[in-house]
N, C-alpha and C positions, 0 to 999 in steps of 0.2 A: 784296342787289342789287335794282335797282328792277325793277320786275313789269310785265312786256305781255301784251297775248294777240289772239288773234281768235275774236272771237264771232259766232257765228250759229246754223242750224238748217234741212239739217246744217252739220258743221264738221267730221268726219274727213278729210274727203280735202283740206283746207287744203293748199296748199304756203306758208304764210306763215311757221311758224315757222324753216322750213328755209334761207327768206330771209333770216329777220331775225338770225338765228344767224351766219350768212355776213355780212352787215350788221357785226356786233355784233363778232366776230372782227376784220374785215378794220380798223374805225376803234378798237378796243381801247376797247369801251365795257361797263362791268360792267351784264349784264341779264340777265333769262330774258326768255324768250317761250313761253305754251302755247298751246295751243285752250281753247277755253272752249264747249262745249253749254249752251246757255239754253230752258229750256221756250218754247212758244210762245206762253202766257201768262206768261211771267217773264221777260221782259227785265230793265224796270226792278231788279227785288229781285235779280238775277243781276250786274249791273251795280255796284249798289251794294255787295253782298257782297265782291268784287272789290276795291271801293274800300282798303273798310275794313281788308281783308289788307294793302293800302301798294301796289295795283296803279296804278300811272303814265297808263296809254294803253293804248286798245282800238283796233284794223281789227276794222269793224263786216261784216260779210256778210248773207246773204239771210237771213230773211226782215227783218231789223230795222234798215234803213236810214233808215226815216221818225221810229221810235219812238224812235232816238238823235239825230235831230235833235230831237224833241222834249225831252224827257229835258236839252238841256244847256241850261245859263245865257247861254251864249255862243256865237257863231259866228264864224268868216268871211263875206266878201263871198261866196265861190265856193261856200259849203254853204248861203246863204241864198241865192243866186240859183236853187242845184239843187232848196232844199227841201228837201233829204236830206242824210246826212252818213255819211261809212265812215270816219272817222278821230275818237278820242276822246280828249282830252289831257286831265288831272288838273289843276285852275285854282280853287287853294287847295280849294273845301269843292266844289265843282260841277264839271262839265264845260265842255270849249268843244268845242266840233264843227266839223269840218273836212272837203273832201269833194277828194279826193285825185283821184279817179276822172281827171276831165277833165285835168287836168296829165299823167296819166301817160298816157295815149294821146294828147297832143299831145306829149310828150317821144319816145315810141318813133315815132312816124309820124316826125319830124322828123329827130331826133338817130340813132336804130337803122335806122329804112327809109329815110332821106333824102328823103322826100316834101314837095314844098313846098305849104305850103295858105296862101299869100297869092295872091290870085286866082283861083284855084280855083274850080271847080264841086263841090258834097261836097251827096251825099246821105244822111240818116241815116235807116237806117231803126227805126220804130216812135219810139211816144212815151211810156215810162212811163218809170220812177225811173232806167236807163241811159243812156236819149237824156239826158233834162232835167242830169244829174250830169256829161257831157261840152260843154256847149253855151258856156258862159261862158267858160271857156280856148279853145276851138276858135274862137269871133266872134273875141279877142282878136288873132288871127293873120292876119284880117284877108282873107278867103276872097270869093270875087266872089258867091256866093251859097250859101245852104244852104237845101236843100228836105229837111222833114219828114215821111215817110209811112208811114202807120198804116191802119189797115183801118177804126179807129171816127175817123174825119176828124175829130168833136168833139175827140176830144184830141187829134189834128193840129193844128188850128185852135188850140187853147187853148193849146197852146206854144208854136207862133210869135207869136202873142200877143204872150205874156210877153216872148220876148226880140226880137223888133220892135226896138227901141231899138237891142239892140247891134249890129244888120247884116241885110244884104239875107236876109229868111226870107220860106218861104213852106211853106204844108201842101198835102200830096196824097192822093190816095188810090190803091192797087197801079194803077190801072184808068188813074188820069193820067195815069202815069211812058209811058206808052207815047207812041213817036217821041222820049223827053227822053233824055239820056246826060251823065254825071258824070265826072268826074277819081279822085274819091274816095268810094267806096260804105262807109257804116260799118254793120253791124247791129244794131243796140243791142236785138233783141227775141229769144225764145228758138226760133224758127221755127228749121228746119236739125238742131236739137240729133240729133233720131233720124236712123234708117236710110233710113228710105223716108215723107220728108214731102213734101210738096205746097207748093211755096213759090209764093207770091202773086204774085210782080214778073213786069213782061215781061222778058224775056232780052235784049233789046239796051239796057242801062243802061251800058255799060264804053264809055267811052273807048278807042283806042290808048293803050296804055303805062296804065293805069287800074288803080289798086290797089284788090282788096276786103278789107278789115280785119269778122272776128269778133272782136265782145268775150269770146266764148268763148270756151277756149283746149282742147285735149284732148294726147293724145300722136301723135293721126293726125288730119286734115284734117277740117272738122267738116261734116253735109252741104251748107252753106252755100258753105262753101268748095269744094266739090266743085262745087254746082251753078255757083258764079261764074267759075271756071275752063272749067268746058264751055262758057260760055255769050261768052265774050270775053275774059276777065279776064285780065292777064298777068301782073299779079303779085299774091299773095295772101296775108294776114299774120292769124293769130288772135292770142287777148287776153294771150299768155304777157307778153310784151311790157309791155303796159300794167299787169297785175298785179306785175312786176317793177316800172317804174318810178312807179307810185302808191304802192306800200311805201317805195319811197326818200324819196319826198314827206312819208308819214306819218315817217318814220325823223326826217328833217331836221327837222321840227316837235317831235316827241320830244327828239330829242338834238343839234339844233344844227348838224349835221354830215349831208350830201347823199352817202351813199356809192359809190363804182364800180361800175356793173348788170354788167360786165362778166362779172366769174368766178360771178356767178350763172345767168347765162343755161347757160354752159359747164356748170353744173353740172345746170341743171334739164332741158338738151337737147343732149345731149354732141352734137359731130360736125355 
């Protein structure tokens, strides 16, 4: 059967193979899927290893999102406009790299939470490898503006840059955003993750009716989301979502076939 995995570092607590197995079942596609541990100087040779066993496709995870974009022969538009790449298809003797991310938190915002982001106000916060990997599907949708805000405003500044082209952008810094308010707050940075953090933004960023998306995802509410519900937010969504549907992404480039997020979701958050 042909071989996938997901690699990174760590990689136990993956919920990918659990997906793709459900994936694999529900379209009657013969595969495995494992985890795959990569030293953090061994990508590359970890990768290749893999190859050579007859492994298909890799979902790239942390820390090695830059160093598989690097690593393949080939791209997409969307993993060369991110720079980065979490999807890796087998393309005869090399890779092609693909960057999932941004599809799949414009599929669940859209299609799962029914948020519309044409005309929109959508603030993203922070600017490293999570903001830049959702930017190019999110412009595509055609949003009335997206403000980028980061604490170090150089890399603010240097990403809106970049994507200037594709739509009304601008960079801020936490200290800005004060008096401005959003439709759509995304957090693309790991601020929130703990118990008792200190988070940077002013508290009146939410719209009425204004949704705050973590690309985080946990089994309880991340501080993030904790803090943007105190703070106005009415409705509130982490990253289970987008992790589900960027695997269908990868899945479909893999095997051709876009399968139902449906009985996954069911399965990974009963009730």
């Amino acid at each position: 059967m042909d071989k996938y995995a997901v690699i990174g570092n760590p990689v136990a607590h993956s919920k990918s193979p659990q997906i793709h197995a459900l994936f694999a079942r529900a379209t009657g596609q013969a595969m495995t899927y494992e985890r795959l541990l990569a030293p953090l100087n061994g990508f590359d040779a970890t990768v290749e290893a893999f190859a050579a066993q007859g492994g298909q496709g890799l979902n790239v995870t942390v820390p090695f999102k830059l160093q598989a974009f690097a690593l393949a022969h080939t791209a997409s538009d969307r993993a060369l406009a991110a720079g980065a790449c979490n999807t890796l298809s087998r393309d005869g003797a090399g890779w092609y790299a693909d960057n999932t991310d941004g599809a799949g938190i414009v599929h669940d915002l859209m299609q799962n939470l029914g948020v519309a982001l044409a005309g929109r106000d959508v603030l993203v916060l922070g600017a490293g490898g999570a903001a830049r990997g959702i930017l190019t599907p999110l412009f595509a949708q055609q949003p009335r503006s997206v403000t980028i805000c980061n604490r170090t405003m150089t890399k603010a500044e240097a990403l809106a840059t970049t994507f200037a082209a594709r739509g009304p952008v601008r960079a801020a810094s936490p200290a800005a955003l004060a008096g401005t308010d959003f439709d759509v707050v995304i957090n693309a940075t790991s601020a929130g993750l703990g118990t008792d953090v200190s988070l940077p933004w002013p508290a009146a960023l939410f719209r009425p009716q204004a949704l705050a998306y973590d690309m985080i995802y946990g089994d309880v509410d991340t501080a993030f989301l904790r803090w943007a519900r105190a703070h106005g937010a009415t409705r509130a969504a982490d990253g289970l979502g987008m992790l589900v549907e960027q695997a269908a992404e990868s899945f479909m480039l893999w095997r051709g076939v876009r399968p139902d997020t449906r009985s996954v979701f069911a399965m990974l958050r009963p009730g």
